[in-house]
N, C-alpha and C positions, 0 to 999 in steps of 0.2 A: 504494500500500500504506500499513493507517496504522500509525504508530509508537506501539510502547506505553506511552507517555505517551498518548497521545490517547485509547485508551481507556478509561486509567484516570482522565481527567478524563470523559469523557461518564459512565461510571459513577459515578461520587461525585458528580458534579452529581445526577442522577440519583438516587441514594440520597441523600442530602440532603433531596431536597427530598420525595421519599418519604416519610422518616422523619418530615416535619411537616405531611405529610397535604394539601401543596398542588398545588394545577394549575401547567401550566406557564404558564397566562398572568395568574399572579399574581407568577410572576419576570418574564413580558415586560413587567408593569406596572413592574415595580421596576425593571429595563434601560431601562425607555421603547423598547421596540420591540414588533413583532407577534409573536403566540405562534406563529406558522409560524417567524419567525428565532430564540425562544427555541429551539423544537424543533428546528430544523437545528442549533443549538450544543449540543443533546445527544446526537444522533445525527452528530455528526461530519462538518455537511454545510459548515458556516462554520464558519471560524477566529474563535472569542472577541476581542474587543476584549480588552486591555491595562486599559481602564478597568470593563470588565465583569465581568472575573477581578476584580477588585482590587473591587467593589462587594456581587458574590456572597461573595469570602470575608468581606468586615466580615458583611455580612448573617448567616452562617451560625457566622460565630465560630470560622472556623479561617485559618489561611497558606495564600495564592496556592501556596507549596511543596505544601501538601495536596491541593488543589485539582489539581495537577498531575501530584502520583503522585511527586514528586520527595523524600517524605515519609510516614511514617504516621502523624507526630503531626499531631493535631486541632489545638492550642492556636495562635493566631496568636504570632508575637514579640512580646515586651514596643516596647512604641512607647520611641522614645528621648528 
């Protein structure tokens, strides 16, 4: 069963990337993987890498927190 975090990160991956009108294997270019493994990390089939979440959020301009569902602000944290 998946936990609802999990779907609220495949959806906001997913509306993200939507909203700037791209494919997804212009994020597996940006992950440096195949757009089959981007696509299994939107549809919930593989668990995101650590360094993947943390790559997609700079990209996109919001917190891994967002990215999560653990959030509904957009804004990443101030870097310290």
């Amino acid at each position: 069963m998946m936990a609802q975090g999990d779907i609220v990160l495949q959806l906001r991956l997913r509306d993200l990337r939507e909203d700037r009108d791209l494919k997804q294997q212009a994020l597996a270019e940006l992950l440096q993987v195949h757009q089959t493994t981007y696509s299994d990390y939107e549809r919930g089939n593989l668990n995101i890498p650590l360094a993947a979440l943390d790559t997609l959020a700079d990209f996109y301009g919001v917190s891994v927190d967002y990215l999560l569902g653990r959030t509904s602000v957009r804004e990443p944290y101030p870097p310290k």
